[in-house]
Wavefront OBJ file of the C-alpha trace (Angstrom):
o trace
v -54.086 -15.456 3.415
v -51.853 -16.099 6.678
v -49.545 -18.357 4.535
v -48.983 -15.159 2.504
v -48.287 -12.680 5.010
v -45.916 -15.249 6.744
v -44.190 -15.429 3.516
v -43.617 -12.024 3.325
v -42.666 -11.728 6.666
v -39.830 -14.404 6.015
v -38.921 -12.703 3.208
v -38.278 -9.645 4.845
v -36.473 -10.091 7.802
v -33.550 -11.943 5.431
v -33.275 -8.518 3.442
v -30.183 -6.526 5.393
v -31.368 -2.931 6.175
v -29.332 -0.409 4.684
v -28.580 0.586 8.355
v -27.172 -2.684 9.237
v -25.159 -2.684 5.866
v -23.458 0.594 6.167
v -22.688 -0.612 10.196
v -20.649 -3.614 8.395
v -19.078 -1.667 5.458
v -17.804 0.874 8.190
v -16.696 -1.413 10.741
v -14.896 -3.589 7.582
v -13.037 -0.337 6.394
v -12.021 0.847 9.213
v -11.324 -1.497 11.705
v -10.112 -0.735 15.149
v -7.151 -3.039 15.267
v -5.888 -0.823 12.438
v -6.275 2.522 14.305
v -5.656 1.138 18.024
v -9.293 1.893 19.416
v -12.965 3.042 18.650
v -12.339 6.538 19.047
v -9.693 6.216 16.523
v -11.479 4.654 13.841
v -14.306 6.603 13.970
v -11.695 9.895 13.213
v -10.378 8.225 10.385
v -13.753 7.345 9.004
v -14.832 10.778 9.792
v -11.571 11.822 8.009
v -12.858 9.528 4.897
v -16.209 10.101 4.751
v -16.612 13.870 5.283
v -15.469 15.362 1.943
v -17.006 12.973 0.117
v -20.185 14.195 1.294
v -22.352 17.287 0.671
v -24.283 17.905 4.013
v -22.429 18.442 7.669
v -21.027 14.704 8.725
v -19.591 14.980 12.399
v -18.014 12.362 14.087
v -20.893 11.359 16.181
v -23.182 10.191 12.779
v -20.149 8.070 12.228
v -20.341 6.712 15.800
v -24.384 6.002 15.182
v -23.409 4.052 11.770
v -20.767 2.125 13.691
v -23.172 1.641 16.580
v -26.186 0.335 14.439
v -28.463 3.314 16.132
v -28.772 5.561 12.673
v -32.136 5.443 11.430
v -31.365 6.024 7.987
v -28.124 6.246 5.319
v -27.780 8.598 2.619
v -26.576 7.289 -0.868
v -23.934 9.681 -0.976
v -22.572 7.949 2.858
v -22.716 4.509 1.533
v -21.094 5.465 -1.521
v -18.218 6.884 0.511
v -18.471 3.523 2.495
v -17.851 1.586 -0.990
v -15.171 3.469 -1.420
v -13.741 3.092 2.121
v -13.939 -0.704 1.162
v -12.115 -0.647 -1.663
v -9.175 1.797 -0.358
v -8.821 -0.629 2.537
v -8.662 -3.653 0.442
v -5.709 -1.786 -0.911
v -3.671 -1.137 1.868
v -4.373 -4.555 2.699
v -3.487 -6.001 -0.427
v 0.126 -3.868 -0.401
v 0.798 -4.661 3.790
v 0.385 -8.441 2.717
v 2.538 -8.022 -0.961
v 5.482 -5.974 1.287
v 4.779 -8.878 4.054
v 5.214 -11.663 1.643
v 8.565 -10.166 0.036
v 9.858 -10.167 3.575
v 9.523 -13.939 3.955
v 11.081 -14.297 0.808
v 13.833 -12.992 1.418
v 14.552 -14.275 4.754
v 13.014 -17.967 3.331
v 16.170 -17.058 0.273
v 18.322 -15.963 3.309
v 17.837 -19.035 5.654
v 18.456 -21.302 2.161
v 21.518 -19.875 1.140
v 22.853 -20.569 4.889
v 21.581 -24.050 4.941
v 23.054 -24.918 1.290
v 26.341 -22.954 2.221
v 26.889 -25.087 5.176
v 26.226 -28.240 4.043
v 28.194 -27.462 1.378
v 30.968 -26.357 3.773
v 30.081 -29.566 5.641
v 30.976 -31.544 2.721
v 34.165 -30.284 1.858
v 35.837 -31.415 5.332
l 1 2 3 4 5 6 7 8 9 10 11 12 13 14 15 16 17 18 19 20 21 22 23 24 25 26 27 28 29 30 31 32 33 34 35 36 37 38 39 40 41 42 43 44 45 46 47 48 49 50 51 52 53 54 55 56 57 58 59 60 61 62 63 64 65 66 67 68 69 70 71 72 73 74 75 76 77 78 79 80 81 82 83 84 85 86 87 88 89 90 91 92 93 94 95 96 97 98 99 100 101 102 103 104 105 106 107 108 109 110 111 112 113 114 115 116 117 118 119 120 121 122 123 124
């Protein structure tokens, strides 16, 4: 019988509470590099989050997800966390499409200088 409770045991402390999941998903979508603190991030999740809801959602049950110190999550929150996923995956997917056109260009730039001079270099 101790072999099976053990078991169980094991089991359980691999599952990730729905607490500890939302605490990722929020600190994944809005991340404080983006927003330049804490404080900023949890306003733009706030921001987010809020009308996607139907009951009151202040800033400070945003700071418990962050924190890991709410004791539960609502579907309808870690829906609007999903979603907060997939938006930033967006804007992450477009900064690093506009970043990668920039090198282009200046990787097109810098060889059209380095083909026109040794071409230039070869007519002398």
């Amino acid at each position: 019988m101790s072999a099976i409770s053990d078991k169980k045991k094991s089991n359980r402390a691999k599952v990730m509470s729905d607490a500890f999941y939302a605490q990722n998903l929020l600190r994944e979508a809005f991340p404080e590099r983006r927003y330049g603190s804490v404080k900023g991030a949890i306003f733009a999740a706030y921001r987010f989050v809020s009308p996607k809801v139907s009951k009151e959602l202040t800033p400070r049950r945003i700071r418990a997800i962050r924190d890991g110190t709410a004791r539960r999550i609502d579907a309808e929150e870690m829906e609007a966390l999903k979603a907060a996923i997939i938006e930033e995956a967006h804007r992450e997917q477009q900064e690093l499409r506009a970043r990668l056109a920039a090198l282009d260009k200046k990787v097109a730039a810098f060889g059209a200088r380095v083909a026109g001079g040794s071409l230039a270099g070869a007519g002398e």
